[in-house]
MIDOSE-1310 file (N, C-alpha, C; in nm, 2 decimals, decimal comma, always signed):
residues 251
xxxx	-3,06/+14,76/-8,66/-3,16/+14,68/-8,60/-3,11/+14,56/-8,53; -3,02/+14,49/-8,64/-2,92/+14,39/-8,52/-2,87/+14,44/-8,40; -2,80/+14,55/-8,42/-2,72/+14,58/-8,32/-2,78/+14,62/-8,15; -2,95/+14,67/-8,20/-3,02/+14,71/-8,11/-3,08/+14,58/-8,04
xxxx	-3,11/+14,44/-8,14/-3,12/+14,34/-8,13/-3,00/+14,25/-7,95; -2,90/+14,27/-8,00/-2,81/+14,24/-7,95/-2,77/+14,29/-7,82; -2,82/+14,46/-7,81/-2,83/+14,49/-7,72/-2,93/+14,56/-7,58; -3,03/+14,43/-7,67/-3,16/+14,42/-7,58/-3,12/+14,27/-7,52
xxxx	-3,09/+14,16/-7,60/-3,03/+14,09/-7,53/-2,98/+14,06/-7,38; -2,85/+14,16/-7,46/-2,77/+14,15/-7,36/-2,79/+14,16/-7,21; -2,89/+14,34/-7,22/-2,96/+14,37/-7,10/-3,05/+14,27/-7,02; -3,11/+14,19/-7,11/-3,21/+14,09/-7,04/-3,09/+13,99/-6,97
xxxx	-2,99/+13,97/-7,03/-2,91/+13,85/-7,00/-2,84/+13,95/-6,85; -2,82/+14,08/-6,87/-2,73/+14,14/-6,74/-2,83/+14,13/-6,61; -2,95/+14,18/-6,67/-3,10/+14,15/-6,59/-3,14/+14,06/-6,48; -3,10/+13,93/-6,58/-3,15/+13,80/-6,50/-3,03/+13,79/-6,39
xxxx	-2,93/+13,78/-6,48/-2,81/+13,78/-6,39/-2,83/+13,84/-6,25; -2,86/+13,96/-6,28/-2,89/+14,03/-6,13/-2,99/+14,02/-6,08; -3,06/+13,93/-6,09/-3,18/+13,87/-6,04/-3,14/+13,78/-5,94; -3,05/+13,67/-6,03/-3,04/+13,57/-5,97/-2,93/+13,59/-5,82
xxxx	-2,83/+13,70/-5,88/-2,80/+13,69/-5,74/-2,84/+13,77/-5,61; -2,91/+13,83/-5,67/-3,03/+13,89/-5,57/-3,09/+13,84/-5,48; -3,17/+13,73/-5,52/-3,25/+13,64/-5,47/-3,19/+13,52/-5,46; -3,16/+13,51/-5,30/-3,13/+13,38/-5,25/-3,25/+13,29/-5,20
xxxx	-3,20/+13,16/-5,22/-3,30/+13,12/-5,12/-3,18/+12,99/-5,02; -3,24/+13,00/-4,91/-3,18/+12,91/-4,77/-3,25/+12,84/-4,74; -3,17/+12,70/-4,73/-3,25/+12,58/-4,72/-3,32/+12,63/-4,53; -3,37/+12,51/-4,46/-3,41/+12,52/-4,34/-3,30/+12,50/-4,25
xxxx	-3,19/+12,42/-4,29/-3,06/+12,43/-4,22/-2,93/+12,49/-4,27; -2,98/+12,58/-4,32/-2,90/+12,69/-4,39/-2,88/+12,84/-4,33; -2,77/+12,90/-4,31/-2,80/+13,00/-4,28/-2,68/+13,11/-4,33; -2,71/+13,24/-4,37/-2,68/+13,32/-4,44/-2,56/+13,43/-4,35
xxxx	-2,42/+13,47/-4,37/-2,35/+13,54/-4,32/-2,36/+13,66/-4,45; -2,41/+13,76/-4,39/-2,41/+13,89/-4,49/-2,30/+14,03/-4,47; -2,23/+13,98/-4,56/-2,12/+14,16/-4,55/-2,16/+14,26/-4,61; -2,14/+14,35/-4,58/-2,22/+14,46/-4,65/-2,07/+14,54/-4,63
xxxx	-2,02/+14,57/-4,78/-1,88/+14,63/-4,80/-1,79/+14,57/-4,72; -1,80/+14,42/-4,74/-1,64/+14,37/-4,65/-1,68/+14,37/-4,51; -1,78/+14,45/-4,45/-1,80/+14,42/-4,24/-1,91/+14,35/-4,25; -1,90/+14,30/-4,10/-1,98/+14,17/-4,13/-2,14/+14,27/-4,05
xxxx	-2,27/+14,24/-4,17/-2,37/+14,29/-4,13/-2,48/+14,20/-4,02; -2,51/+14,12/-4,06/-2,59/+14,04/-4,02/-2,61/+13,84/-4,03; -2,70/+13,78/-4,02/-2,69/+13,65/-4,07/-2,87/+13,64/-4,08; -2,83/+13,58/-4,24/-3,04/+13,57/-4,26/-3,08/+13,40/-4,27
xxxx	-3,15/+13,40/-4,31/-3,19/+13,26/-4,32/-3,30/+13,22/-4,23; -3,37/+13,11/-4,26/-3,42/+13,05/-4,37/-3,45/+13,11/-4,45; -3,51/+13,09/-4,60/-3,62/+13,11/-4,67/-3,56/+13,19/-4,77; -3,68/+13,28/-4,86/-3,56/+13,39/-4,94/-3,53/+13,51/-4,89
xxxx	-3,41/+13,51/-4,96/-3,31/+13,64/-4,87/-3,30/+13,76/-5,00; -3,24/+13,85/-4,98/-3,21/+13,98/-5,05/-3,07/+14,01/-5,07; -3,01/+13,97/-5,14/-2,86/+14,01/-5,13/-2,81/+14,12/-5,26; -2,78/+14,24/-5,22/-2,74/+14,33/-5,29/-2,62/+14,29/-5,38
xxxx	-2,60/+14,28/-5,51/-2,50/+14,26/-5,61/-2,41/+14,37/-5,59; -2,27/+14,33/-5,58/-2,13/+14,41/-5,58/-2,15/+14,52/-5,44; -2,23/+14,52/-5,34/-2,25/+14,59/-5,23/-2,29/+14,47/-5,11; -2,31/+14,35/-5,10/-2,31/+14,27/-5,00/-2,26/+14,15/-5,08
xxxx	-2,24/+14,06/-5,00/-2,20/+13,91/-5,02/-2,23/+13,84/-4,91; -2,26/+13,71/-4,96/-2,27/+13,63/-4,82/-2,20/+13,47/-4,84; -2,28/+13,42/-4,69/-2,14/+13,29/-4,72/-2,25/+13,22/-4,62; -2,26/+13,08/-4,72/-2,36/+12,99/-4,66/-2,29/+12,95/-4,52
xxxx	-2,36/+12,85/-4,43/-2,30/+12,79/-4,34/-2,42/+12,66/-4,30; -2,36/+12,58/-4,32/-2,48/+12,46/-4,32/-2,45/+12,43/-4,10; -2,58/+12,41/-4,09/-2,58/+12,45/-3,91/-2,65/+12,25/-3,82; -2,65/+12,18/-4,02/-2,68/+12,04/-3,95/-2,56/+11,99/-3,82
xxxx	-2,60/+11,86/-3,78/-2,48/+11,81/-3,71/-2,39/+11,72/-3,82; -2,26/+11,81/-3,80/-2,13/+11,73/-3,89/-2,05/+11,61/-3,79; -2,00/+11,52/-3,94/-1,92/+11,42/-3,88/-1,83/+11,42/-3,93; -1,69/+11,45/-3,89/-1,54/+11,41/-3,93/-1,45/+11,30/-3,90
xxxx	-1,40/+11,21/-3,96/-1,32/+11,13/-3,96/-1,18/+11,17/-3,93; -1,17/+11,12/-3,78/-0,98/+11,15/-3,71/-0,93/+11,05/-3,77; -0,79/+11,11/-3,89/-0,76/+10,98/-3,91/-0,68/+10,91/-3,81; -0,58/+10,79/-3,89/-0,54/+10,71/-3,76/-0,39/+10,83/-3,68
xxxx	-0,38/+10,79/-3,58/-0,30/+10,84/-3,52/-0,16/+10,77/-3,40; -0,05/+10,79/-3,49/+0,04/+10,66/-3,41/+0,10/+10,77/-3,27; +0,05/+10,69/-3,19/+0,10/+10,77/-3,07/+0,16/+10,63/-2,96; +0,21/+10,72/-2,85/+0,29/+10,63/-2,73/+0,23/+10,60/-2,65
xxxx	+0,17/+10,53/-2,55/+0,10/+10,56/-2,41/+0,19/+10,57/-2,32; +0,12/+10,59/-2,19/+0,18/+10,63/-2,08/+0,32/+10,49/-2,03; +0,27/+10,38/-2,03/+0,38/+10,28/-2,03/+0,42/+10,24/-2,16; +0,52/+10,34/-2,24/+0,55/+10,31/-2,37/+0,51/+10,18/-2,47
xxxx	+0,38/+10,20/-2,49/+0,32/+10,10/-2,60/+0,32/+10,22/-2,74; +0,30/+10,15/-2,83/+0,29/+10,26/-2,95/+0,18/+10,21/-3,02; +0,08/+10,28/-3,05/-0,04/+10,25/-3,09/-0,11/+10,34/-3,20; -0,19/+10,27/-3,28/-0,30/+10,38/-3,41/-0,41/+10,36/-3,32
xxxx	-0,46/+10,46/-3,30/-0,58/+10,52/-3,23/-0,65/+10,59/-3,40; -0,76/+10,60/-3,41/-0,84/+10,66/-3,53/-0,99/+10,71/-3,45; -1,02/+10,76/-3,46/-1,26/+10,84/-3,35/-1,28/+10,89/-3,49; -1,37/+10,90/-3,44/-1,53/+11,00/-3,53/-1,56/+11,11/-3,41
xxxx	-1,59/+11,22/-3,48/-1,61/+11,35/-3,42/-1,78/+11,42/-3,47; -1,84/+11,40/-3,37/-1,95/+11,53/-3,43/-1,99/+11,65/-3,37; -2,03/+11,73/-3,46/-2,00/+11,89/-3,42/-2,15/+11,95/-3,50; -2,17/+12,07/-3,43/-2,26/+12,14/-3,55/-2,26/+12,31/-3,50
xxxx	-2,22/+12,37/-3,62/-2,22/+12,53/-3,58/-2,32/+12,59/-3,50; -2,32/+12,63/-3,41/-2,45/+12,74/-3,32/-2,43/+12,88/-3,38; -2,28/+12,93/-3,36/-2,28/+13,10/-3,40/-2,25/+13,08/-3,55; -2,30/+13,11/-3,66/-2,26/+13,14/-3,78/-2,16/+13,24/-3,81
xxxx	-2,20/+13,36/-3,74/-2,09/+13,45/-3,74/-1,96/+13,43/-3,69; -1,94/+13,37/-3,59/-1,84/+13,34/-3,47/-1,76/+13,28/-3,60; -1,82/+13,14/-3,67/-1,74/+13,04/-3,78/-1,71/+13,08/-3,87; -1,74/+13,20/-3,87/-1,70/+13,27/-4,04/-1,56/+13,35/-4,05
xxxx	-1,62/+13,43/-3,90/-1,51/+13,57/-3,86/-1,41/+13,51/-3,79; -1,40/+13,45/-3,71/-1,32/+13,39/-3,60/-1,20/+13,29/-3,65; -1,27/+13,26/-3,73/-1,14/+13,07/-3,77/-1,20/+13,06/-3,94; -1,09/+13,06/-3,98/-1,03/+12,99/-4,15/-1,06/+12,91/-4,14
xxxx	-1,23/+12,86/-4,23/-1,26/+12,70/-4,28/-1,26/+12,63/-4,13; -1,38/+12,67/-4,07/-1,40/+12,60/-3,92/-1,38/+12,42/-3,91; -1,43/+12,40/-4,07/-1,42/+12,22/-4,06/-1,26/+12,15/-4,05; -1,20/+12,19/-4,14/-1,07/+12,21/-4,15/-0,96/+12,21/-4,01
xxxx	-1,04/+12,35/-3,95/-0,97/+12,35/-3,83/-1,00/+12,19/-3,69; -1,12/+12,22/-3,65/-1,19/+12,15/-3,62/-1,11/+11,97/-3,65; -1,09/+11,95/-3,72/-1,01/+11,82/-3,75/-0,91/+11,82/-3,74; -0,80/+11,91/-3,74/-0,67/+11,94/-3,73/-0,71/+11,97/-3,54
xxxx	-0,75/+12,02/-3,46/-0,76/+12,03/-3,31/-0,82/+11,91/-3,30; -0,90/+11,86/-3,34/-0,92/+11,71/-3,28/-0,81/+11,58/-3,27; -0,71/+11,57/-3,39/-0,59/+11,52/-3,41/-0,53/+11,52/-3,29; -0,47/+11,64/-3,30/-0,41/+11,68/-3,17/-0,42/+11,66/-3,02
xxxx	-0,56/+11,71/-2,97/-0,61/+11,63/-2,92/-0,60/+11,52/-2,83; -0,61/+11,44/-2,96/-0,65/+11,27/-2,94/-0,52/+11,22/-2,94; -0,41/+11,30/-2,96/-0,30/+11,25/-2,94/-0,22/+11,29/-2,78; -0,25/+11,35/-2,77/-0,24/+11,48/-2,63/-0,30/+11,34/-2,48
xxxx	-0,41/+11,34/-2,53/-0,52/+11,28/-2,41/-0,44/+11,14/-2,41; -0,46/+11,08/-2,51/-0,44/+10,93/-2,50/-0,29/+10,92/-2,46; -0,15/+11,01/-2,48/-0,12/+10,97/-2,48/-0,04/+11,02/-2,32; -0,09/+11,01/-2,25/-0,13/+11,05/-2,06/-0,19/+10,93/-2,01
xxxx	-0,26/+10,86/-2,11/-0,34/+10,70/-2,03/-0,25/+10,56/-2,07; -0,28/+10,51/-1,96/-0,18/+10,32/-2,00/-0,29/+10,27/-2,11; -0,19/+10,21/-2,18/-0,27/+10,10/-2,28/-0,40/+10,03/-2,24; -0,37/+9,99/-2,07/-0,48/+9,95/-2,02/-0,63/+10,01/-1,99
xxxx	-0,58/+10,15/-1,98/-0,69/+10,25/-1,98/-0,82/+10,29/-2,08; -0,71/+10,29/-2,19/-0,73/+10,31/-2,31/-0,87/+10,22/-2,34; -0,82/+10,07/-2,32/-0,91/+9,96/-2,36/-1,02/+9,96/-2,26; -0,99/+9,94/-2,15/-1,11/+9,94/-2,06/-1,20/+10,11/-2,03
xxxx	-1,13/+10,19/-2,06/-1,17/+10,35/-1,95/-1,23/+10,40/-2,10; -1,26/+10,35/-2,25/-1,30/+10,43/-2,35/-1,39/+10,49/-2,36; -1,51/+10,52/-2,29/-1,62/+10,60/-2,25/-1,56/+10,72/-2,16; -1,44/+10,62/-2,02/-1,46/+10,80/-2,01/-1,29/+10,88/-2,07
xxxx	-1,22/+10,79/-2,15/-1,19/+10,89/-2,26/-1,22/+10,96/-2,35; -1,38/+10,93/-2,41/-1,41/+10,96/-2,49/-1,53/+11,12/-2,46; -1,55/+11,10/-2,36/-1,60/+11,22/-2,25/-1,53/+11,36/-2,25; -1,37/+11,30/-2,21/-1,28/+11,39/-2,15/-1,25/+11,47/-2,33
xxxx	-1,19/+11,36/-2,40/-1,16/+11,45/-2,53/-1,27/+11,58/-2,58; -1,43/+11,51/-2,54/-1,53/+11,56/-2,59/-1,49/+11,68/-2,50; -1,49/+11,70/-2,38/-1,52/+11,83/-2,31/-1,37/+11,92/-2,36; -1,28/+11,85/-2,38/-1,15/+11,95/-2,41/-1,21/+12,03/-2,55
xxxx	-1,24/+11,96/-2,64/-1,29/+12,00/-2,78/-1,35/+12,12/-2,77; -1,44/+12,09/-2,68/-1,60/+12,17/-2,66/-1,53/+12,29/-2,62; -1,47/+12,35/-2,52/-1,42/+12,44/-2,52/-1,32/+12,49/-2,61; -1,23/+12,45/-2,66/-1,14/+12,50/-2,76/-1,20/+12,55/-2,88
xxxx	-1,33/+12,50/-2,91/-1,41/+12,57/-3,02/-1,52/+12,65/-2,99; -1,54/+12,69/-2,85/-1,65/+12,72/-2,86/-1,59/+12,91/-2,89; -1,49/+12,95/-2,88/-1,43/+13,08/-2,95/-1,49/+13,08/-3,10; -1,52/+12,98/-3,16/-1,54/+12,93/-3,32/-1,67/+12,95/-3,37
xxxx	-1,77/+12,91/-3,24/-1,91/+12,90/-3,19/-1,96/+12,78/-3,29; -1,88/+12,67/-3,22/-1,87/+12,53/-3,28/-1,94/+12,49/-3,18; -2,01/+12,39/-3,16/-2,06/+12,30/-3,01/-2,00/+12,15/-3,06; -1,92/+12,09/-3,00/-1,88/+11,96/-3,06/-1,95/+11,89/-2,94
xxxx	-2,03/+11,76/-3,02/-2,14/+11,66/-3,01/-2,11/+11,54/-2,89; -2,00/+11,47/-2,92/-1,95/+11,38/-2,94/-1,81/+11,30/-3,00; -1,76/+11,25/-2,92/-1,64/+11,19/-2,97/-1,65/+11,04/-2,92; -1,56/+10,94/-3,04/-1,59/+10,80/-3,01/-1,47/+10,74/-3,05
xxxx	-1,40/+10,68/-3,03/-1,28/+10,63/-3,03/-1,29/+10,50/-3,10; -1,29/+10,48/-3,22/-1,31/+10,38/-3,31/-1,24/+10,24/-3,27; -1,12/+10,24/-3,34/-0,99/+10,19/-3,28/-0,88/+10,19/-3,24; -0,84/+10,09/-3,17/-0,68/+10,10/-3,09/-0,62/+9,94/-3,16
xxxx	-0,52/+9,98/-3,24/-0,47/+9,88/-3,30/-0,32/+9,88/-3,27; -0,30/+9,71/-3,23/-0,15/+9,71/-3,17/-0,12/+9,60/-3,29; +0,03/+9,61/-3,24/+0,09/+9,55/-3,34/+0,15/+9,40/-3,26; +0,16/+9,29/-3,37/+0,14/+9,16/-3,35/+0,21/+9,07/-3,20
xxxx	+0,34/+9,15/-3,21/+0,41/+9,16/-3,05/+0,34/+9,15/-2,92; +0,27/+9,29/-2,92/+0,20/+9,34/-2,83/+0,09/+9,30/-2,79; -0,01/+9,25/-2,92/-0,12/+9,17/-2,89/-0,08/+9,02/-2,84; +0,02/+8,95/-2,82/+0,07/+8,81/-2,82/+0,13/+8,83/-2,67
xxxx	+0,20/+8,96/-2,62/+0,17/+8,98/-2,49/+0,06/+8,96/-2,43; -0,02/+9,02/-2,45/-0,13/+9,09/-2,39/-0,22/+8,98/-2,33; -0,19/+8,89/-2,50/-0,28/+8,69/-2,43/-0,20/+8,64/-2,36; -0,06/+8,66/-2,36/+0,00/+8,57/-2,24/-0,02/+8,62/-2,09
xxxx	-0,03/+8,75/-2,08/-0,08/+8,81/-1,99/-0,17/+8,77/-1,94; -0,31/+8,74/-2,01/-0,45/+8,73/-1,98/-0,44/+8,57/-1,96; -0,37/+8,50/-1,99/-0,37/+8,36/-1,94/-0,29/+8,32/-1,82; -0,20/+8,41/-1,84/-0,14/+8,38/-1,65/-0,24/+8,45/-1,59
xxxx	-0,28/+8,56/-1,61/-0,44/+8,55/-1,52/-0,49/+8,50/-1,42; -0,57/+8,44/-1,59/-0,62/+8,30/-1,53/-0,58/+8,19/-1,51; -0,50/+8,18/-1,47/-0,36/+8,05/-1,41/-0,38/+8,12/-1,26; -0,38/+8,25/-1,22/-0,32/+8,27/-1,10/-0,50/+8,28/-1,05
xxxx	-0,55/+8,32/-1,08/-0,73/+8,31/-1,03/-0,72/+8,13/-1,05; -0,75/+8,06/-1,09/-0,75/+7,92/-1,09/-0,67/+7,87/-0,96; -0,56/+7,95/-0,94/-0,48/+7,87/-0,86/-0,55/+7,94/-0,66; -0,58/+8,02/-0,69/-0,61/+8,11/-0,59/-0,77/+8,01/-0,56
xxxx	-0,90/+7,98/-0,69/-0,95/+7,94/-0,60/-0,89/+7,81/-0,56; -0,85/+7,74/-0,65/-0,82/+7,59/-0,62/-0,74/+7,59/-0,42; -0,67/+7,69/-0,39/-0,60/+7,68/-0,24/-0,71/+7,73/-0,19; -0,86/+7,82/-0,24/-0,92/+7,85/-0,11/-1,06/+7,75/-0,09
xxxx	-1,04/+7,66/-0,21/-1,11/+7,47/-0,20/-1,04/+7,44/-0,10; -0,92/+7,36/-0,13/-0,83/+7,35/-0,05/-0,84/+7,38/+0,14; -0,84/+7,47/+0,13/-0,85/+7,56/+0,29/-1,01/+7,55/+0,30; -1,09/+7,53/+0,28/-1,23/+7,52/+0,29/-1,25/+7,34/+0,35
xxxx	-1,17/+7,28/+0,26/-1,15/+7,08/+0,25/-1,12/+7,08/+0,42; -0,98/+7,16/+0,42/-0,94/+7,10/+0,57/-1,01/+7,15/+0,66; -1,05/+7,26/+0,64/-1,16/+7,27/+0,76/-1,28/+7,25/+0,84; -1,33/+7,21/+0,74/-1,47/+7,06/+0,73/-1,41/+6,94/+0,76
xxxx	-1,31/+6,93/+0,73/-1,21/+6,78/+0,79/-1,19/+6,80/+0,93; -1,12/+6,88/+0,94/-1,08/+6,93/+1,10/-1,21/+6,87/+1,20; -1,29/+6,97/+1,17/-1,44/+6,96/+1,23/-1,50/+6,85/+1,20; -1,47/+6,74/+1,15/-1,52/+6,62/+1,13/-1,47/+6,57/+1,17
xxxx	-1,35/+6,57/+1,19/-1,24/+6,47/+1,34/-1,25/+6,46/+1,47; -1,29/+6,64/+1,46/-1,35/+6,68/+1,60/-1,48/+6,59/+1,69; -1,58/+6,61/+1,56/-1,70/+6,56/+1,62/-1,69/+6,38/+1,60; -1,59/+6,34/+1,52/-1,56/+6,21/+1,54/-1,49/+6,14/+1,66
xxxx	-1,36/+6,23/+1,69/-1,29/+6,15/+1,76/-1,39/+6,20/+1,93; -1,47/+6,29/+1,93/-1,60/+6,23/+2,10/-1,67/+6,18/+2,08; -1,69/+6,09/+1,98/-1,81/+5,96/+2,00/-1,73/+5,84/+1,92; -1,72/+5,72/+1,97/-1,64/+5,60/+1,94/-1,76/+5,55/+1,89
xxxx	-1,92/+5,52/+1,86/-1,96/+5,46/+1,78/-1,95/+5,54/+1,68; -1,96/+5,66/+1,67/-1,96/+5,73/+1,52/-1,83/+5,72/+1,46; -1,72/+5,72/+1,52/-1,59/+5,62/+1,45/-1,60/+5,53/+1,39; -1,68/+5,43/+1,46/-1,67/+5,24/+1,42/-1,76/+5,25/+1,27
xxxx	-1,89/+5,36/+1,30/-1,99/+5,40/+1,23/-1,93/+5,40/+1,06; -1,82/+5,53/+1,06/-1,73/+5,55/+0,94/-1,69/+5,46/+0,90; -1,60/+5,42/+1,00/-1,47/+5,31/+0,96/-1,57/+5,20/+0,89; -1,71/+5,19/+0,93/-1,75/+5,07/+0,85/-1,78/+5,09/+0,70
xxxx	-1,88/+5,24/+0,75/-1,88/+5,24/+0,58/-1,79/+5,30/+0,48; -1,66/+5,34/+0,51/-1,56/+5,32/+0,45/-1,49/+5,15/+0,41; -1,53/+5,08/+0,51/-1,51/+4,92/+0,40/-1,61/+4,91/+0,32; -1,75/+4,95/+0,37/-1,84/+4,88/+0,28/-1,82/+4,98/+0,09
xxxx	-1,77/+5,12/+0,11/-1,72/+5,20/+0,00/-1,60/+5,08/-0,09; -1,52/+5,09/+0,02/-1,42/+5,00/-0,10/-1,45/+4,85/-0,12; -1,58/+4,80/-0,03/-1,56/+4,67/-0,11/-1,65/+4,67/-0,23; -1,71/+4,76/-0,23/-1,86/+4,81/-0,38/-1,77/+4,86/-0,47
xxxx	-1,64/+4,83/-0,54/-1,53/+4,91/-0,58/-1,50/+4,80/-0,67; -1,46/+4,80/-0,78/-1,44/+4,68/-0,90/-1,25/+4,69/-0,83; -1,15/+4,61/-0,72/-1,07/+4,60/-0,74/-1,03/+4,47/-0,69; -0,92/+4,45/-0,72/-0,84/+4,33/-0,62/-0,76/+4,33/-0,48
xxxx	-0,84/+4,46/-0,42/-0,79/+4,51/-0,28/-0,86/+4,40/-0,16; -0,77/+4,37/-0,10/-0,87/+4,27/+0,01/-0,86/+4,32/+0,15; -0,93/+4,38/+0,19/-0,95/+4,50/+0,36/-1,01/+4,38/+0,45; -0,93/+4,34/+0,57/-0,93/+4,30/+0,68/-0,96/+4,36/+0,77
xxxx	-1,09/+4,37/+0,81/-1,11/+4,48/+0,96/-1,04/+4,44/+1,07; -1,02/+4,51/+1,09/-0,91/+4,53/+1,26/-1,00/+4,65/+1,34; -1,01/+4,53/+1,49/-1,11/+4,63/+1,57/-0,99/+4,72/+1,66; -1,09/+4,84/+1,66/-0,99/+4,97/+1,66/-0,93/+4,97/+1,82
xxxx	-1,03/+4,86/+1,94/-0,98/+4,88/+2,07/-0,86/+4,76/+2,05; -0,83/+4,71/+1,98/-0,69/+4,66/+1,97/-0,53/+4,74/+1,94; -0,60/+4,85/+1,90/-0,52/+4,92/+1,89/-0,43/+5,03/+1,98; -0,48/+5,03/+2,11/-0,52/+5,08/+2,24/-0,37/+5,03/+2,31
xxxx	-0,32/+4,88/+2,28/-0,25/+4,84/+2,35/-0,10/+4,90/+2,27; -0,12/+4,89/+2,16/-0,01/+4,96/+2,09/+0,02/+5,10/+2,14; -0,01/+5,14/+2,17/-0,02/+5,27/+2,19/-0,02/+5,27/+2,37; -0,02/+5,21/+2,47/-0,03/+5,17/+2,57/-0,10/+5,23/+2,67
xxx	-0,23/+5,20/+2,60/-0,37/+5,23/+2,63/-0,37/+5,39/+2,64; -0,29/+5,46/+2,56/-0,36/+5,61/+2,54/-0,41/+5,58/+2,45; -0,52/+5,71/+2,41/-0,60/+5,75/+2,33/-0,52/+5,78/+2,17
């Protein structure tokens, strides 16, 4: 009676078991790769599925959009700087089958070609590029990706170039750089002040020196300027047609 006991059991316990793997169920971004004896049959999902025990198997594949972390990466640039570059990568499966049959562990791979990559691209661009051009680096990697996976039936999203980290040297360049700069912009406008001054001067000599009261005109209120002036300067006007003879009556 035990023994029949035990192997009523059992059966209920073999039962369920084969129930449970029978009946799958797939979330809404879930989807089902089904072999049937080792070839690949179909792909089901959503909802519940039917999977035959020891005659099919299947293999989830989550079809959300993923994000992988590139770690950092010490590379060269084009005018030998040496730099850690590190992005974020997003991707999300389209062919389930493609990721299953095609490529070992699509995520895996997928991070290991983006490495590469990101070492590949950047290190074709100047430092300078790098910092200013990061949108449309971050384009170019995206469209290299996108095709290298799409054999995978990967669609990669997006790529974003975190940071570019230099080392203390380089960054201490980089400000002395940026200050001669602006030393040489400063100096550039300050000579086109400069070149602007004399030529309003010019033209103000011009229209001075054909009218003799508009001379006398200046000349005065340039004393009346310095004598409103807190100094101990003492200005003697001297009329200017005395000057005429010095000069023996030329202009």
């Amino acid at each position: 009676m035990f023994i029949d006991l035990y192997v009523y059991m059992g059966l209920a316990i073999l039962i369920l078991g084969t129930l449970m793997h029978t009946f799958r169920i797939l979330r809404e971004y879930e989807r089902g790769v089904i072999f049937l004896l080792g070839r690949y049959w179909k792909v089901k999902g959503p909802g519940l599925i039917i999977v035959v025990p020891m005659i099919q198997q299947m293999v989830r594949v989550d079809i959300r959009t993923l994000v992988i972390d590139v770690p950092t990466q010490d590379l060269i640039s084009r005018d030998n700087v040496t730099v850690k570059v590190n992005a974020v990568l997003y991707y999300r499966v389209v062919d389930p089958q493609k990721a299953i049959i095609n490529v070992e562990e699509y995520e895996y791979a997928t991070g290991q070609l983006a490495q590469t990559t990101l070492r590949s691209i950047l290190g074709q661009h100047d430092l300078d590029e790098m910092l200013t051009d990061r949108d449309k680096l971050n384009k170019n990697i995206q469209k290299i990706l996108d095709i290298a996976t799409d054999p995978w039936g990967i669609k990669v999203l997006n790529v974003e170039i975190k940071d570019i980290d230099l080392d203390e040297k380089m960054i201490r360049a980089i400000a002395k750089q940026a200050e001669a700069e602006r030393v040489r912009r400063a100096k550039i406008i300050n000579a086109e002040g400069e070149l602007q001054a004399s030529e309003n001067l010019f033209k103000a000599a011009e229209t001075l020196s054909k009218n003799t009261q508009a001379m006398q005109l200046r000349y005065l209120n340039t004393l009346h300027d310095i004598g409103t002036d807190k100094s101990s300067t003492i200005v003697f006007p001297f009329p200017i047609e005395m000057m005429k003879d010095f000069f023996g009556g030329k202009k």
